[in-house]
N, C-alpha and C positions, 0 to 999 in steps of 0.2 A: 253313289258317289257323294261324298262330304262338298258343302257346300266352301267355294271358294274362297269368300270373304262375308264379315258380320252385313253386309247388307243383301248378301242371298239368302244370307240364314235368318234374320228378319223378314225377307218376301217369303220365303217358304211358311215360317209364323205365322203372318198375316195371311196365306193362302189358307192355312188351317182352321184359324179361329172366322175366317169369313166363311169356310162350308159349315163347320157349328155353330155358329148364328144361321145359317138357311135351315139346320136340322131341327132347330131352336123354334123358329115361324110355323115351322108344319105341326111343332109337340104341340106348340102354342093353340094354335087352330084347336089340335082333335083332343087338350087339355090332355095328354098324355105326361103325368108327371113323374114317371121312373126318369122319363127321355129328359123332360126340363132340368130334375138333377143332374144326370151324365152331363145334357152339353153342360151347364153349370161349373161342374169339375173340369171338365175338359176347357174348356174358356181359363179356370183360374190355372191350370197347369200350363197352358199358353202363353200367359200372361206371364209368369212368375219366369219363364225361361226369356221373354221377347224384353225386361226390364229389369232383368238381373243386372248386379253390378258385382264385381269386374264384369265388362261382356265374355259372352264363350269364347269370340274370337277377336280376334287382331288383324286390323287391315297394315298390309304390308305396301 
């Protein structure tokens, strides 16, 4: 189900890029760095959707 309005589709964002930063703490720990690049990626593809401009949606 498509999120309602841009402020559930920013909390869903933000639900995302806060479990890639926890995956992020554990790479960190066991210096695991294929993982540190992925979240890496994954963060900037977060990002680049959560502060796009126009936003993807319209609150009505």
């Amino acid at each position: 189900m498509p999120p309602a309005n841009e402020k559930e589709y920013n909390g869903n964002l933000f639900d995302q890029l806060e479990i890639v930063e926890r995956i992020e703490e554990v790479a960190q720990e066991e210096k695991a760095e294929k993982v540190l690049k992925a979240c890496q990626r994954e963060k900037e593809w977060i990002n680049r959707k959560l502060y796009q401009k126009p936003p993807l949606t319209e609150d009505r």
